[in-house]
MDAnalysis code that builds the backbone (N, CA, C; Angstrom):
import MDAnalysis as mda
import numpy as np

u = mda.Universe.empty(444, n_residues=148, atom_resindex=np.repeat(np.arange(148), 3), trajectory=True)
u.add_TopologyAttr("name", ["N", "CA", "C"] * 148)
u.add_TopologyAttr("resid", np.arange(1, 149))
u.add_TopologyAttr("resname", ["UNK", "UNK", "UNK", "UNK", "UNK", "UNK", "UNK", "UNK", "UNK", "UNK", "UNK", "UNK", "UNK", "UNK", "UNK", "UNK", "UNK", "UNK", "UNK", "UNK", "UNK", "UNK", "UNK", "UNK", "UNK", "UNK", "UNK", "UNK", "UNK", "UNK", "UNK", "UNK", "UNK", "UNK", "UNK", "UNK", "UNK", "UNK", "UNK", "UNK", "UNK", "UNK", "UNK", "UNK", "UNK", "UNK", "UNK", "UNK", "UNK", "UNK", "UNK", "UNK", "UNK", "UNK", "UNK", "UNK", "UNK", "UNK", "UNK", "UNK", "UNK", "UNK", "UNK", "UNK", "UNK", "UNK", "UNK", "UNK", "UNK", "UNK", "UNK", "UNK", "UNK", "UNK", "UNK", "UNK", "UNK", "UNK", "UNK", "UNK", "UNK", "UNK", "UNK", "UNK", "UNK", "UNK", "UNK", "UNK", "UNK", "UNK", "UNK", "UNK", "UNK", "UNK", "UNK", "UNK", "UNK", "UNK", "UNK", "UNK", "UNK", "UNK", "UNK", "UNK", "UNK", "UNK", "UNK", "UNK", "UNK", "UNK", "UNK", "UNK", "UNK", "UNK", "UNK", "UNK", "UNK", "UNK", "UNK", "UNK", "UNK", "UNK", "UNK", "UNK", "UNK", "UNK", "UNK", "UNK", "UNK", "UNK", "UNK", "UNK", "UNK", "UNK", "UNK", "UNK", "UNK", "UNK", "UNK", "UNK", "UNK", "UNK", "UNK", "UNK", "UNK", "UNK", "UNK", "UNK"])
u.atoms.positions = np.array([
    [4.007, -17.295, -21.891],
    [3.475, -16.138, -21.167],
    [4.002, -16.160, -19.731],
    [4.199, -14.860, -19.324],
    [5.029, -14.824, -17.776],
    [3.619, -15.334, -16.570],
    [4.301, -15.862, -16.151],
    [3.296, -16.086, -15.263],
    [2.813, -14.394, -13.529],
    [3.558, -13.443, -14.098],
    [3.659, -12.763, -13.041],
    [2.217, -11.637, -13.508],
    [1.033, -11.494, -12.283],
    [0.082, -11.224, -12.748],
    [0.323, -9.379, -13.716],
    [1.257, -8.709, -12.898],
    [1.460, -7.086, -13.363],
    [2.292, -7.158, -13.933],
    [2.901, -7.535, -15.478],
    [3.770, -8.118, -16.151],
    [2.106, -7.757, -17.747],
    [2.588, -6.801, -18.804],
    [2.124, -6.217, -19.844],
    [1.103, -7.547, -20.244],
    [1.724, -9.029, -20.670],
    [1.009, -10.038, -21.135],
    [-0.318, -10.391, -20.419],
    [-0.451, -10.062, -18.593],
    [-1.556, -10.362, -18.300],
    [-2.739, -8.895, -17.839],
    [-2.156, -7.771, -18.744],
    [-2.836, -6.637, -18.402],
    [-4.142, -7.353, -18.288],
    [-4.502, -8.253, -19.740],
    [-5.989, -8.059, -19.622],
    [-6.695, -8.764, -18.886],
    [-6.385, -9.416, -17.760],
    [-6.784, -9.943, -16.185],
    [-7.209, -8.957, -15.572],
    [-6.207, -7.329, -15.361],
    [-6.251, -6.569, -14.148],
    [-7.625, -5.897, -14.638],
    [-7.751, -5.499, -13.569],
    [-9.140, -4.121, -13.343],
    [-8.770, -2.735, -13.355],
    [-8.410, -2.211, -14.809],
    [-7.110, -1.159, -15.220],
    [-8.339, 0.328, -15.126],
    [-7.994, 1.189, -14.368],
    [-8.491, 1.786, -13.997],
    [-8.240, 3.250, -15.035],
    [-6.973, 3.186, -15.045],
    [-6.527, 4.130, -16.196],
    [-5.456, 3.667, -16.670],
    [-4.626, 4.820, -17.913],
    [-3.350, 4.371, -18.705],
    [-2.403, 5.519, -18.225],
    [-1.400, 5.644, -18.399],
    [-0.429, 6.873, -17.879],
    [0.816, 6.339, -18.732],
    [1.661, 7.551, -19.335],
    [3.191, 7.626, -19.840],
    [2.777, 7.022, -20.516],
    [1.628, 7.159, -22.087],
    [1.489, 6.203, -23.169],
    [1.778, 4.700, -22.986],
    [0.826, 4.418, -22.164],
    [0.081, 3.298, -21.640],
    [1.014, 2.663, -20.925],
    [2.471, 2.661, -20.635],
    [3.184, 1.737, -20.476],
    [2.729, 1.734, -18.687],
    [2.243, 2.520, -17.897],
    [2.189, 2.432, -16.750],
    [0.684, 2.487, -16.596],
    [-0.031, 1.651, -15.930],
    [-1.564, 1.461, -15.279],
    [-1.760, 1.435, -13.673],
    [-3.065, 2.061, -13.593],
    [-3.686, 2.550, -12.321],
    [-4.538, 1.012, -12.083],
    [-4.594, 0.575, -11.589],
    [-5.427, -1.027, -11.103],
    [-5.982, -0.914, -10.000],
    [-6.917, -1.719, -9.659],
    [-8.097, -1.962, -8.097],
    [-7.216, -3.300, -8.222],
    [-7.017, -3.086, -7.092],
    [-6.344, -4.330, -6.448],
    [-7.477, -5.908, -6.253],
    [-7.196, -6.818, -5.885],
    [-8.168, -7.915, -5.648],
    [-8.814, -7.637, -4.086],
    [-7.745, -7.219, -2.788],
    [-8.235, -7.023, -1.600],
    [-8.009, -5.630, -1.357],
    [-8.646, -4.624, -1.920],
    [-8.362, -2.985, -1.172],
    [-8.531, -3.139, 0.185],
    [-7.885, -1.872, 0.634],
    [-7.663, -2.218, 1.959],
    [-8.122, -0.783, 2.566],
    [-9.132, 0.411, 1.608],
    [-9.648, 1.130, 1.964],
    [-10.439, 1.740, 0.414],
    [-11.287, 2.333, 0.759],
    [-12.341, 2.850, -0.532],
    [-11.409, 3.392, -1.555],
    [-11.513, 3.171, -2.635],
    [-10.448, 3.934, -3.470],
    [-9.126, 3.536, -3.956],
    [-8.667, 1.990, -2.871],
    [-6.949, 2.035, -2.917],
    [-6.964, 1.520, -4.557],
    [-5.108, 1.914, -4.939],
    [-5.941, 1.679, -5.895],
    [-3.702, 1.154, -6.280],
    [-3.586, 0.284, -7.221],
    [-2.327, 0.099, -7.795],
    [-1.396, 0.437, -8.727],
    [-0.211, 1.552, -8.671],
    [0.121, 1.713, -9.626],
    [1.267, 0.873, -10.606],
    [1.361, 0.067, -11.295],
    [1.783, -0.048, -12.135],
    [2.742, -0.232, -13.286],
    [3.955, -0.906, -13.989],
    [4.828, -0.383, -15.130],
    [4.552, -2.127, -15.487],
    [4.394, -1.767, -17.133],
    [4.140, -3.402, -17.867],
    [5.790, -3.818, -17.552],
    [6.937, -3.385, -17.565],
    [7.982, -4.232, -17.359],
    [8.188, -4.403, -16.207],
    [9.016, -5.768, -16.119],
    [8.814, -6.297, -14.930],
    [10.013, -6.356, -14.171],
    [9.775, -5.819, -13.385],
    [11.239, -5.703, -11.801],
    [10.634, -6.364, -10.621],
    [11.323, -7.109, -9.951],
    [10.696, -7.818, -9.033],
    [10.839, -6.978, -7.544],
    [11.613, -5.792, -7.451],
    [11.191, -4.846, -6.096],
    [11.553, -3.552, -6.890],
    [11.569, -2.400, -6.280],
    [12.494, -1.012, -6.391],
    [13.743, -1.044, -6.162],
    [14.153, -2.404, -5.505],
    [15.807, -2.060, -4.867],
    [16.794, -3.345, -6.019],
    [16.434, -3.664, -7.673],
    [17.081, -4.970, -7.819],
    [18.067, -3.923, -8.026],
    [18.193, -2.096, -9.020],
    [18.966, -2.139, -9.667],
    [18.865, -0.794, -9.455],
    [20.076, 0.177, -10.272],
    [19.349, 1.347, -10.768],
    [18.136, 1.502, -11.383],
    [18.155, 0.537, -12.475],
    [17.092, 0.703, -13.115],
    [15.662, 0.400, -12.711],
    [15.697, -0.290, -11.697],
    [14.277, -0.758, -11.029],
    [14.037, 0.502, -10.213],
    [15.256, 0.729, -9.445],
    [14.503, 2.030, -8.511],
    [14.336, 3.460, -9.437],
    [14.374, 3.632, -10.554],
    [13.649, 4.594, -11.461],
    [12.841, 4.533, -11.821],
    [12.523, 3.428, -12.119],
    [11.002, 3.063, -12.675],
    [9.987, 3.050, -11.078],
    [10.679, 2.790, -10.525],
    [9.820, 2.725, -8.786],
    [9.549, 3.967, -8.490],
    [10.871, 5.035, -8.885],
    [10.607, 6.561, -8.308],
    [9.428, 7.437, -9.904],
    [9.539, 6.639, -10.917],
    [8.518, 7.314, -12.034],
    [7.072, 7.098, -11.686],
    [6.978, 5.356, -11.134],
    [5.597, 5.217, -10.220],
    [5.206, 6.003, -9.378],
    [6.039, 6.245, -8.418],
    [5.809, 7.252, -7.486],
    [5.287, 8.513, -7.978],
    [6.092, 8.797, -8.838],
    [5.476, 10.252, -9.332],
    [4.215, 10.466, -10.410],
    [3.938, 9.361, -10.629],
    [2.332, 8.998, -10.904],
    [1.539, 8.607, -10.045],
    [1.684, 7.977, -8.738],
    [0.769, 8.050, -7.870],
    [0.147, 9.351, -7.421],
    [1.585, 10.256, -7.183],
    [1.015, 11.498, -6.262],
    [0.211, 12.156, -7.433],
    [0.697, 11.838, -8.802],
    [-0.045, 12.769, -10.029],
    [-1.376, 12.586, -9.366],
    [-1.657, 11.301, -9.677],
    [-2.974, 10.879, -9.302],
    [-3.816, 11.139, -8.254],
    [-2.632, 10.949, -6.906],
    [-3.585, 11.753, -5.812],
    [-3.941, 12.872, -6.156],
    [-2.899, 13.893, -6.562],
    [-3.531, 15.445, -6.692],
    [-4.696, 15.667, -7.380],
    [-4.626, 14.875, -8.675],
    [-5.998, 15.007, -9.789],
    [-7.215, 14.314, -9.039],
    [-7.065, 13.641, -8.414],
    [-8.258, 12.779, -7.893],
    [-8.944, 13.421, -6.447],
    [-8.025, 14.759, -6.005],
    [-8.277, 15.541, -5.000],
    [-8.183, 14.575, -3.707],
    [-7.359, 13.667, -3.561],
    [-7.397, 12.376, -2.367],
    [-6.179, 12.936, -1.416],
    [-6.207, 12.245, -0.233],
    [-5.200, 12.197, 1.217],
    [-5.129, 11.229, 1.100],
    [-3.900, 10.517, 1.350],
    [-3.932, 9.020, 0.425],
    [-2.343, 8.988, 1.373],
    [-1.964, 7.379, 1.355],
    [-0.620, 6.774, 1.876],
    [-0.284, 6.166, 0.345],
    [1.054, 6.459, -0.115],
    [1.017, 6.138, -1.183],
    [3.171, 5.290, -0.631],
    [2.529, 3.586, -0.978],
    [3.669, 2.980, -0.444],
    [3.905, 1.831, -1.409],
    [5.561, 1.662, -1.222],
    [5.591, 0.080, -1.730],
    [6.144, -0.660, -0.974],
    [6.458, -2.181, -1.272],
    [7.075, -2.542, 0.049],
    [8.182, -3.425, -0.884],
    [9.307, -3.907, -0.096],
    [10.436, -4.629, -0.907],
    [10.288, -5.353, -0.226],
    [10.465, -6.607, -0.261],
    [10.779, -8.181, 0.424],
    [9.661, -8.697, 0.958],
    [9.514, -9.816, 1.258],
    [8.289, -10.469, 1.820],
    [8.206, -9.828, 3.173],
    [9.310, -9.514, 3.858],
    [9.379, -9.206, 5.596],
    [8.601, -7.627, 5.173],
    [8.635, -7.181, 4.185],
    [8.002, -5.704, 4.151],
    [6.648, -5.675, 3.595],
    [5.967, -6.923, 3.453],
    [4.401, -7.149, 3.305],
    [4.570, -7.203, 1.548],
    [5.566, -7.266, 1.077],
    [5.800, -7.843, -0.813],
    [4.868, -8.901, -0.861],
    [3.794, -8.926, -1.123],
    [2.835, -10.512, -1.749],
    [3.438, -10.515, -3.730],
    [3.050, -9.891, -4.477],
    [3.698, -9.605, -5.387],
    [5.141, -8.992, -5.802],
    [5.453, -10.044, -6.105],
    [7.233, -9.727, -6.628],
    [7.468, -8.910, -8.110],
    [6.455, -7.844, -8.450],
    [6.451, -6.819, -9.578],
    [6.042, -5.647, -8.759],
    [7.406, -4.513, -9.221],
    [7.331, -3.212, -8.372],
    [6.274, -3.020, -9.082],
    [5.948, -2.430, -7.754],
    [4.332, -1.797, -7.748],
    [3.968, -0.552, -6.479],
    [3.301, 0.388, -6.206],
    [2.875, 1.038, -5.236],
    [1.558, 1.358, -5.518],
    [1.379, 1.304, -3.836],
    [0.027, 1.475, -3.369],
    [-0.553, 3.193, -3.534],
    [-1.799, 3.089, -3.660],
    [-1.879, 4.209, -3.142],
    [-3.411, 4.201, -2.400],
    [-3.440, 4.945, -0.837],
    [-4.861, 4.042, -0.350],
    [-5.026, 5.391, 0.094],
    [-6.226, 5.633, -0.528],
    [-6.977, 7.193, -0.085],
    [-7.343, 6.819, 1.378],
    [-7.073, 8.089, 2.561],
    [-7.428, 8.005, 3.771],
    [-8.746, 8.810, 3.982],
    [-9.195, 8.948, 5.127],
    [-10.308, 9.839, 5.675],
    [-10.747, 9.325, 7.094],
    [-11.258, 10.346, 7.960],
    [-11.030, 10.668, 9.420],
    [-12.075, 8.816, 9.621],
    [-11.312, 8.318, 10.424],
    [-12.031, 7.127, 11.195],
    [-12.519, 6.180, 9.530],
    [-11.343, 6.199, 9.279],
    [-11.577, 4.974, 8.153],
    [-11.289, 3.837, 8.478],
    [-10.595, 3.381, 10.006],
    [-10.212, 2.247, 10.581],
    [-8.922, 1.572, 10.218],
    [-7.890, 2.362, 8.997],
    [-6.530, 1.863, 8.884],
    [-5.673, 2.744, 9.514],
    [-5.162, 1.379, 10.522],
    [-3.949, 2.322, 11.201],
    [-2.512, 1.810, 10.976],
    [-1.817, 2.803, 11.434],
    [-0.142, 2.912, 11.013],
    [0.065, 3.020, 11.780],
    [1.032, 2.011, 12.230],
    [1.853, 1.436, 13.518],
    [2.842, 2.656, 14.252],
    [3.240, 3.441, 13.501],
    [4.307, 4.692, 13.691],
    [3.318, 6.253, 14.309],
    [1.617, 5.991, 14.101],
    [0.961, 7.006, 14.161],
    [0.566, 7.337, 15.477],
    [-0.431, 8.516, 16.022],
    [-0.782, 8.222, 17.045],
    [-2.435, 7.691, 16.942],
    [-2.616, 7.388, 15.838],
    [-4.268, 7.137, 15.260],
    [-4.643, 6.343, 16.268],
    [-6.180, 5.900, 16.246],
    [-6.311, 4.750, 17.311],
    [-7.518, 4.106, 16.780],
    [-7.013, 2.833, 16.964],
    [-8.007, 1.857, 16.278],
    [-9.184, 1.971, 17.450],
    [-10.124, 1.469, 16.577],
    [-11.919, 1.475, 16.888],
    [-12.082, 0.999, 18.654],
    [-11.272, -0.011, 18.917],
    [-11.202, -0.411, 20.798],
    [-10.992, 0.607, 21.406],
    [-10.449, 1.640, 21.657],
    [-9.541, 2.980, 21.542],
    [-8.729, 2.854, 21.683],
    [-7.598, 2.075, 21.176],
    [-6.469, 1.804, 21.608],
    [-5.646, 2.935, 21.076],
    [-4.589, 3.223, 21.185],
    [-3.185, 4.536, 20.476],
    [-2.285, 3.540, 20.179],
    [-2.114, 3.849, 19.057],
    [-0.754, 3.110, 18.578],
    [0.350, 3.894, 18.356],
    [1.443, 3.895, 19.010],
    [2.452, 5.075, 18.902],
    [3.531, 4.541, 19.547],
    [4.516, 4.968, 19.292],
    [5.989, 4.064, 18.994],
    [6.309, 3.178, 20.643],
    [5.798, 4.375, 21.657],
    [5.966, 4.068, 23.006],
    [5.168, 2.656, 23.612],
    [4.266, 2.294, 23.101],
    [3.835, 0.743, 22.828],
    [4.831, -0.185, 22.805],
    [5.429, 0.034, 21.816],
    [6.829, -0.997, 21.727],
    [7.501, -0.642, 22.587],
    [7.875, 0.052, 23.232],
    [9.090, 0.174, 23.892],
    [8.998, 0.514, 25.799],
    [7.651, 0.273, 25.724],
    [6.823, 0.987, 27.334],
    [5.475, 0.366, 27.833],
    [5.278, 0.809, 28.940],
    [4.114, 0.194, 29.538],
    [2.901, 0.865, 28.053],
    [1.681, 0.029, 28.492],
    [0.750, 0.562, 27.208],
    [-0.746, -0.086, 28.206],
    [-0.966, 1.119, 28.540],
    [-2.651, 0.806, 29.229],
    [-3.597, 0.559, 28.566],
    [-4.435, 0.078, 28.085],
    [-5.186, -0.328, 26.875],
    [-7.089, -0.211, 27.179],
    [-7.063, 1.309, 26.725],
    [-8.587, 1.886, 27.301],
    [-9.491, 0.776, 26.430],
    [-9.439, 0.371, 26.237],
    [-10.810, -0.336, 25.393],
    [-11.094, -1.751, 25.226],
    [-11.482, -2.340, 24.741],
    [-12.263, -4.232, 24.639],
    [-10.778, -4.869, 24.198],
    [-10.228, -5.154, 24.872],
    [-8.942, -5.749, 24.484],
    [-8.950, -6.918, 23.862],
    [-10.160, -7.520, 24.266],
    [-10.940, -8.769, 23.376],
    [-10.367, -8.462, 21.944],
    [-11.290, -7.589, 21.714],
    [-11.551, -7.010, 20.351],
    [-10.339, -6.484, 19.563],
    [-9.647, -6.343, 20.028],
    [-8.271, -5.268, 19.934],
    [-7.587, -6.289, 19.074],
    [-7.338, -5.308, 17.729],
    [-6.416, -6.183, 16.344],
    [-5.225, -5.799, 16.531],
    [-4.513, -5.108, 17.445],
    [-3.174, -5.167, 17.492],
    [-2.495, -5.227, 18.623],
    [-3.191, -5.513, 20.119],
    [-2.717, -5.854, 21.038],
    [-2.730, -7.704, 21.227],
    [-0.967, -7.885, 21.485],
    [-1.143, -9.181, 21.410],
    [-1.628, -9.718, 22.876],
    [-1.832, -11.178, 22.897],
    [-2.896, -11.655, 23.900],
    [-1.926, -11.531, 25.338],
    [-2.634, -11.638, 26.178],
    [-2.673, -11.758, 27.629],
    [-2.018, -12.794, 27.905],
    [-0.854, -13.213, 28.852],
    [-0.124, -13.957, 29.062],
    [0.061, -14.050, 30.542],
])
């Protein structure tokens, strides 16, 4: 048996939420969601990113197009992502995408946005690259690094 957990042999581990494309692709709750709802999509064969092959990034772009299925039917605003390589947050080496329903002050922020985490901080590209005044408990603050 493969030892890779999203790999068909250990379906019956996951927390399979639904079946899609005559079962071969599943909707899963992840072990750590990372907002109400997130949820994993899925293919029992196993590719270890979207980028090994042609054939991996089809099956990556068929996921995709079952996630958004899913957002639409499920009526959700949702970030629907995968990541390739460990440097791109890959914990699991079986393509897979996320899909994490959003809503106003749900507390996940995206580094590229102008959202602002709960300290009030703004996170927006000019951070990296510029002065960054930091209105709020900087204590507290999960993405400003420390004081030097």
């Amino acid at each position: 048996m493969t030892k890779c957990p999203f790999c068909k042999p250990n379906w019956g581990n996951l927390d399979i939420v639904q079946k899609w494309m005559g079962g071969c692709v599943a909707i899963v709750n992840p072990l750590n969601p990372v907002t109400e709802g997130h949820v994993l999509v899925i293919h029992w064969d196993h590719d270890e990113s979207a980028a090994v092959d042609i054939h991996s990034s089809r099956r990556a772009a068929m996921l995709m197009a079952v996630a958004a299925d899913y957002v639409n039917t499920q009526g959700l605003q949702a970030n629907i992502i995968t990541s390739i390589g460990p440097d791109a947050t890959q914990t699991v080496f079986h393509t897979h995408v996320h899909v994490v329903p959003r809503r106003p002050n749900d507390g996940l922020t995206l580094p590229w946005t102008d959202q602002s985490q709960a300290c009030g901080a703004v996170v927006h590209p000019s951070y990296y690259s510029g002065p960054f005044v930091h209105p709020g408990s900087r204590d507290a603050c999960k993405i400003c690094p420390p004081l030097t």
